[in-house]
C-alpha positions as CSV (number, residue, x, y, z in Angstrom):
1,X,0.0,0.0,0.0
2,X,1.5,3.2,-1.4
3,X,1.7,6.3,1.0
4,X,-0.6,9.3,-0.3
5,X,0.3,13.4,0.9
6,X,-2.4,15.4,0.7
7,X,-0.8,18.8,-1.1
8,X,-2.1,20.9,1.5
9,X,0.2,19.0,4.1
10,X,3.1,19.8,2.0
11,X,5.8,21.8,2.8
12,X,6.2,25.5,0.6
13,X,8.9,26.3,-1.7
14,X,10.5,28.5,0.8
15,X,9.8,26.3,4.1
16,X,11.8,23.8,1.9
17,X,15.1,26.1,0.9
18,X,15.1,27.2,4.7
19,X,15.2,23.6,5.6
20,X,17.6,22.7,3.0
21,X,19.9,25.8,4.1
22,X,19.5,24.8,8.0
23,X,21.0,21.5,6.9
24,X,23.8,22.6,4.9
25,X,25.2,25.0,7.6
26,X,24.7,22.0,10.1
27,X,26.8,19.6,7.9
28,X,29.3,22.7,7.6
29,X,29.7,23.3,11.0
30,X,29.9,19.8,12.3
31,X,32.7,19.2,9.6
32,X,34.8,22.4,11.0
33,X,34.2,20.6,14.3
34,X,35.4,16.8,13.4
35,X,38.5,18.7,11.4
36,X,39.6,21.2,15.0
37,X,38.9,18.1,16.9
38,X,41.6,15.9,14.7
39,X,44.2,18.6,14.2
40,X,43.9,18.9,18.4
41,X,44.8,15.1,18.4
42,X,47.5,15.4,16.2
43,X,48.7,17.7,18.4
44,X,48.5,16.6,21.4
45,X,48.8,12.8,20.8
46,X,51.7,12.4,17.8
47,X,53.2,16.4,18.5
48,X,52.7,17.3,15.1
49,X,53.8,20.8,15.5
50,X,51.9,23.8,13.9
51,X,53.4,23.6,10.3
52,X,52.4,20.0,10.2
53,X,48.9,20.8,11.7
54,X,48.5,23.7,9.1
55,X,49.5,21.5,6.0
56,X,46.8,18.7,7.2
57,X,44.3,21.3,7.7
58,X,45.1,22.7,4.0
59,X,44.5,19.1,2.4
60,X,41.5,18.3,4.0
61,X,40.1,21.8,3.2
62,X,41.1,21.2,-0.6
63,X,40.2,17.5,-0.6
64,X,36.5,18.5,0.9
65,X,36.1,21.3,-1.8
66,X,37.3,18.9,-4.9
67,X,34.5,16.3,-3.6
């Protein structure tokens, strides 16, 4: 048996791009999180020192925007 949405329980254009938005600055911001949060382990766990740090932090960024 096949679902059915009445239209007039469906979300609006706008509603939609503001949800859509929401989720993309979400995603963006957990990703800056995960990356600060690896760079602070390489740091602190293997003493990659702040050259090494900065040149894992400029691949990822570059690997993330070629995906």
């Amino acid at each position: 048996m096949k679902a059915h949405i009445p239209a007039a329980k469906l979300l609006p254009r706008a509603a939609k791009q503001a949800i859509r938005e929401y989720d993309e600055e979400l995603q963006a911001e957990t990703f800056r999180r995960w990356v600060k949060l690896s760079a602070a382990v390489l740091h602190i766990e293997f003493g990659f020192g702040h050259d090494r740090v900065a040149t894992f932090l400029g691949k990822i960024s570059s690997a993330a925007e070629n995906e």
